[in-house]
N, CA, C and O atoms as a GROMACS GRO file, in nm:
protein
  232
    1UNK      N    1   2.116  -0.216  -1.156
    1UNK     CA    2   2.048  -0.150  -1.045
    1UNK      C    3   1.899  -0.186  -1.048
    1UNK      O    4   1.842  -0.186  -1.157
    2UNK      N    5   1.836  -0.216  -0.942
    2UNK     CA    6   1.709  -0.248  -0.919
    2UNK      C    7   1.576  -0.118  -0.964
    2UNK      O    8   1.566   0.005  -0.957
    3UNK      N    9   1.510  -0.208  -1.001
    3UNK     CA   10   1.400  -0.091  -1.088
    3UNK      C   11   1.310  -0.053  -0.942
    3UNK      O   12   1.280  -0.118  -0.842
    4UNK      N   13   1.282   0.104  -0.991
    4UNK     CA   14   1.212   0.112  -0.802
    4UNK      C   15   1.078   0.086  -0.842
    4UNK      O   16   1.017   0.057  -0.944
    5UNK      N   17   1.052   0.111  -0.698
    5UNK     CA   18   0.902  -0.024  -0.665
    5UNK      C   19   0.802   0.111  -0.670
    5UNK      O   20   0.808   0.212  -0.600
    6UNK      N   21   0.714   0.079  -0.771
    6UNK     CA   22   0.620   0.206  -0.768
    6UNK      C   23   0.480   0.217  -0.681
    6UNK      O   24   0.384   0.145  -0.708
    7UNK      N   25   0.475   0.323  -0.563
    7UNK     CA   26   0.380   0.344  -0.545
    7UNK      C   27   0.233   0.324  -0.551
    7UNK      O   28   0.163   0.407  -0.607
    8UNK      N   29   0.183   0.219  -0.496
    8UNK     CA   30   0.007   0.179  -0.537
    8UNK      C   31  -0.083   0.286  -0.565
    8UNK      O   32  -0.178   0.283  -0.644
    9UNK      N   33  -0.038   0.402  -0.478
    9UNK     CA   34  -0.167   0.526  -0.480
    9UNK      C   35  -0.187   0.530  -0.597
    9UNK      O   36  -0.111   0.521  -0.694
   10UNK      N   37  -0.358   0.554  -0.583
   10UNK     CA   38  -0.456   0.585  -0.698
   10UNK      C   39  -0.476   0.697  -0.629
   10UNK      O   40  -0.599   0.708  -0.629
   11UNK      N   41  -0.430   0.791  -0.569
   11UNK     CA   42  -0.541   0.943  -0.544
   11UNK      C   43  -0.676   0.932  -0.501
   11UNK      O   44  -0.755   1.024  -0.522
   12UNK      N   45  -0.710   0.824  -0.441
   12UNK     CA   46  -0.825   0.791  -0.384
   12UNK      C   47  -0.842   0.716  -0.257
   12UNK      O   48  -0.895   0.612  -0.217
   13UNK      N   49  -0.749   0.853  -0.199
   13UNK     CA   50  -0.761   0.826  -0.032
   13UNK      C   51  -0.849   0.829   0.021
   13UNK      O   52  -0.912   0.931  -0.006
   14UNK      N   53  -0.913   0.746   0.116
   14UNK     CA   54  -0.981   0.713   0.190
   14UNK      C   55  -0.980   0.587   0.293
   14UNK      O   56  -1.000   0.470   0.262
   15UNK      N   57  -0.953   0.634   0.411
   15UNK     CA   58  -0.916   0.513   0.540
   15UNK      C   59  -1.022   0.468   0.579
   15UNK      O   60  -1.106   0.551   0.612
   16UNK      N   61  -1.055   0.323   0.590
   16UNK     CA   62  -1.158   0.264   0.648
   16UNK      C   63  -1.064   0.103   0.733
   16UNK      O   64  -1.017  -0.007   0.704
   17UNK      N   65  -1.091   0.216   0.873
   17UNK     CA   66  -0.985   0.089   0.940
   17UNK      C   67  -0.871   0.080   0.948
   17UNK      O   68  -0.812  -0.025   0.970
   18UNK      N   69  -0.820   0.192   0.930
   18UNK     CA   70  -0.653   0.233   0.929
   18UNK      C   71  -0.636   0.157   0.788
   18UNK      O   72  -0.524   0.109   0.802
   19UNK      N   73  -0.675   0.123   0.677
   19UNK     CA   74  -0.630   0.099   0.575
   19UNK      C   75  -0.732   0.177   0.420
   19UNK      O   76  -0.853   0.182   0.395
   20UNK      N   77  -0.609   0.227   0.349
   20UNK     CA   78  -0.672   0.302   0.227
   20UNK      C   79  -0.772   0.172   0.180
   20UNK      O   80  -0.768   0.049   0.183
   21UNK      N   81  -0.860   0.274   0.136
   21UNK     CA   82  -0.948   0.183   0.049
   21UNK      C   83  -0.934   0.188  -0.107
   21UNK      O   84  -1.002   0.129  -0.191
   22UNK      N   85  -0.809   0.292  -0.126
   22UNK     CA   86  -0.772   0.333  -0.287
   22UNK      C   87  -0.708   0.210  -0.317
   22UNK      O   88  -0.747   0.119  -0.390
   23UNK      N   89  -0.575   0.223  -0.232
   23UNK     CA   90  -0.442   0.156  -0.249
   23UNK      C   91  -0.378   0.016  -0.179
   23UNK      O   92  -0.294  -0.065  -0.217
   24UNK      N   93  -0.479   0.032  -0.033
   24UNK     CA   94  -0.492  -0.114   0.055
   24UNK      C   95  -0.388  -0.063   0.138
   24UNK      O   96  -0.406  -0.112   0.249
   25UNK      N   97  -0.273   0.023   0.140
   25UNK     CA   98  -0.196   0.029   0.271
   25UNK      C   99  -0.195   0.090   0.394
   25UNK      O  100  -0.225   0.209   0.383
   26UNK      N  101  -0.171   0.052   0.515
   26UNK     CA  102  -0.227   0.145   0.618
   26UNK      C  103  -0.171   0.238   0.648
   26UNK      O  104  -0.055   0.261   0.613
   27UNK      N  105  -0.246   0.320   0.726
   27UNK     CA  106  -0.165   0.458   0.735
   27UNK      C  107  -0.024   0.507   0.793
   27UNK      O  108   0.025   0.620   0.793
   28UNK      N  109   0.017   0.407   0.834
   28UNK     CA  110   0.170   0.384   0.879
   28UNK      C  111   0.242   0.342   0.776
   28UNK      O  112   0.355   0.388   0.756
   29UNK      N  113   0.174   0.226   0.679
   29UNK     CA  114   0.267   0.230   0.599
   29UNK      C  115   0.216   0.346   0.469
   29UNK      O  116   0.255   0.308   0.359
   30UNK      N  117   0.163   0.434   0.467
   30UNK     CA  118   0.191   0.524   0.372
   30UNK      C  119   0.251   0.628   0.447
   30UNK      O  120   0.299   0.706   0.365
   31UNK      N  121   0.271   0.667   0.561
   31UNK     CA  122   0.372   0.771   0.627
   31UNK      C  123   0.504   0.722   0.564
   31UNK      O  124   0.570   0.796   0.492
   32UNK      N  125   0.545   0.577   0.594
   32UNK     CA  126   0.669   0.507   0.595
   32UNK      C  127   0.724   0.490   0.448
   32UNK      O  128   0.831   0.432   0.433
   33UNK      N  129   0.656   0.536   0.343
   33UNK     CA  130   0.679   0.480   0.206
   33UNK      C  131   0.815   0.531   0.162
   33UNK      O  132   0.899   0.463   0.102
   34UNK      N  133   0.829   0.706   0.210
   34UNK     CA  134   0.951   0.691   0.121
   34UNK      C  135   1.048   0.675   0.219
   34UNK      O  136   1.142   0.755   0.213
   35UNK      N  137   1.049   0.610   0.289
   35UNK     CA  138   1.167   0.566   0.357
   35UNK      C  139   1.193   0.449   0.351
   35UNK      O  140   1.302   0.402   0.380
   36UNK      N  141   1.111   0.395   0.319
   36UNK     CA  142   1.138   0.266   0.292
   36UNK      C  143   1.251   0.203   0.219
   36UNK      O  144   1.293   0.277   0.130
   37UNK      N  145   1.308   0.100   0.228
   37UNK     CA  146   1.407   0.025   0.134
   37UNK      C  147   1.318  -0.078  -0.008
   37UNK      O  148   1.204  -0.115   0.019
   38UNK      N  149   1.357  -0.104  -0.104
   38UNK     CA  150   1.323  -0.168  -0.196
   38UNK      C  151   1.247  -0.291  -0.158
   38UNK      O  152   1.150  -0.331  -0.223
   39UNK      N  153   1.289  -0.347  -0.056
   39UNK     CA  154   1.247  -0.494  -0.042
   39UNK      C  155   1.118  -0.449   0.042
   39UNK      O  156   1.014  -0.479  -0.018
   40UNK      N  157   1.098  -0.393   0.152
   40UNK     CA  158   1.038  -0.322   0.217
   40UNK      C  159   0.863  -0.306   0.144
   40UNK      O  160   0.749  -0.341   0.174
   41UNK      N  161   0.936  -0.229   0.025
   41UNK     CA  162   0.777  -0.233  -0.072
   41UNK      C  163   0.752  -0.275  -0.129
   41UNK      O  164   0.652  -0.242  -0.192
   42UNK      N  165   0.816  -0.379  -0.158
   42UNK     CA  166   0.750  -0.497  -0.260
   42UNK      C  167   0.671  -0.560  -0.157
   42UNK      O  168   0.553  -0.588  -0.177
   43UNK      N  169   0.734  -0.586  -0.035
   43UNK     CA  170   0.653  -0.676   0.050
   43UNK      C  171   0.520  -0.558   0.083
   43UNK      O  172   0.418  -0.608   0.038
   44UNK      N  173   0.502  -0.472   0.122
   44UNK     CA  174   0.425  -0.361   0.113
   44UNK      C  175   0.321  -0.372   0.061
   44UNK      O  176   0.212  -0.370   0.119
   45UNK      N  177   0.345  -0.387  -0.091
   45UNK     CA  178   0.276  -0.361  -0.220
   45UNK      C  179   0.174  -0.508  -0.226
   45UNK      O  180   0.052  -0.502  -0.243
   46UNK      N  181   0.258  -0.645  -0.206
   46UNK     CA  182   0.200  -0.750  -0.215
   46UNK      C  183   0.097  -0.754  -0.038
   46UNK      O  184  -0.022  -0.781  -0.051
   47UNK      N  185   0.146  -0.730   0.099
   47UNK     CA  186   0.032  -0.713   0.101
   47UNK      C  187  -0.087  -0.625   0.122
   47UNK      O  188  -0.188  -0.656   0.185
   48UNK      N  189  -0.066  -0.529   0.070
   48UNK     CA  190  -0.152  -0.388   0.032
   48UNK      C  191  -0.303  -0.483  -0.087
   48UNK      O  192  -0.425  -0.495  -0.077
   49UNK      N  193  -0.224  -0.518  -0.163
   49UNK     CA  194  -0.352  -0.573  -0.298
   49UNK      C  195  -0.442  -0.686  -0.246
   49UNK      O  196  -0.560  -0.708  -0.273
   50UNK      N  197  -0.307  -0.792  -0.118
   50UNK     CA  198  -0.452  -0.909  -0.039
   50UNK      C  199  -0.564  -0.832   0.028
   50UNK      O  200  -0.681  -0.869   0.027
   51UNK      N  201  -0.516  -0.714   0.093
   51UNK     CA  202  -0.596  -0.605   0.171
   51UNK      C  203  -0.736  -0.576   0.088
   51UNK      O  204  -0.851  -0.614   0.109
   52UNK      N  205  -0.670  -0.478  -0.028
   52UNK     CA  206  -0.798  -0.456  -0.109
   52UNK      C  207  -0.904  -0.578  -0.184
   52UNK      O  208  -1.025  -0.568  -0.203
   53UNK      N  209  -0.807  -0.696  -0.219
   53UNK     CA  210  -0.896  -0.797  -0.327
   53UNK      C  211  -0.980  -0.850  -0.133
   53UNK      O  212  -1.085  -0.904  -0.166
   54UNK      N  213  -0.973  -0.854   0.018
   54UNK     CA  214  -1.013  -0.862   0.130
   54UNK      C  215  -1.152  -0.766   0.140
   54UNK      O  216  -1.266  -0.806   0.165
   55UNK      N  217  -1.112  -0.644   0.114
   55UNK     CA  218  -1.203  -0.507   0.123
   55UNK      C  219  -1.341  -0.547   0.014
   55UNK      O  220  -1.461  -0.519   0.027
   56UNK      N  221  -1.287  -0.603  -0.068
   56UNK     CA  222  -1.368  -0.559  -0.175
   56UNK      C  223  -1.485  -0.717  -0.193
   56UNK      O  224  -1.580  -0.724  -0.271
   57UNK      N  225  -1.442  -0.816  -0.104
   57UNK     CA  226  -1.476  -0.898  -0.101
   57UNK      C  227  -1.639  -0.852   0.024
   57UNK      O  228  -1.755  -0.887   0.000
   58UNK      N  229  -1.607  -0.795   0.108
   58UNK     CA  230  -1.720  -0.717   0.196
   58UNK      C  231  -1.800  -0.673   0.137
   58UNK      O  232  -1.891  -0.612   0.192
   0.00000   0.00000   0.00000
């Protein structure tokens, strides 16, 4: 059985631009998280982190 895909949140919500600046995902996809399917958040997750290593580049 597939290992589940853990959650990016750091508890350091904050939206700038419809996207966390904790975790990198937007606010649709953190409504959508636990509904999500496995594959769903990996793709999620990968691009949630281009988001932030993007953010942080500003």
């Amino acid at each position: 059985m597939p290992k589940e895909v853990k959650s990016p949140c750091i508890s350091e919500c904050k939206l700038k631009h419809e996207v966390c600046t904790g975790c990198g995902r937007t606010r649709d996809e953190i409504k959508e998280w636990k509904g999500m399917k496995r594959r769903d958040r990996l793709e999620t997750v990968q691009l949630a982190t281009r988001r932030l290593k993007a953010l942080k580049k500003k």
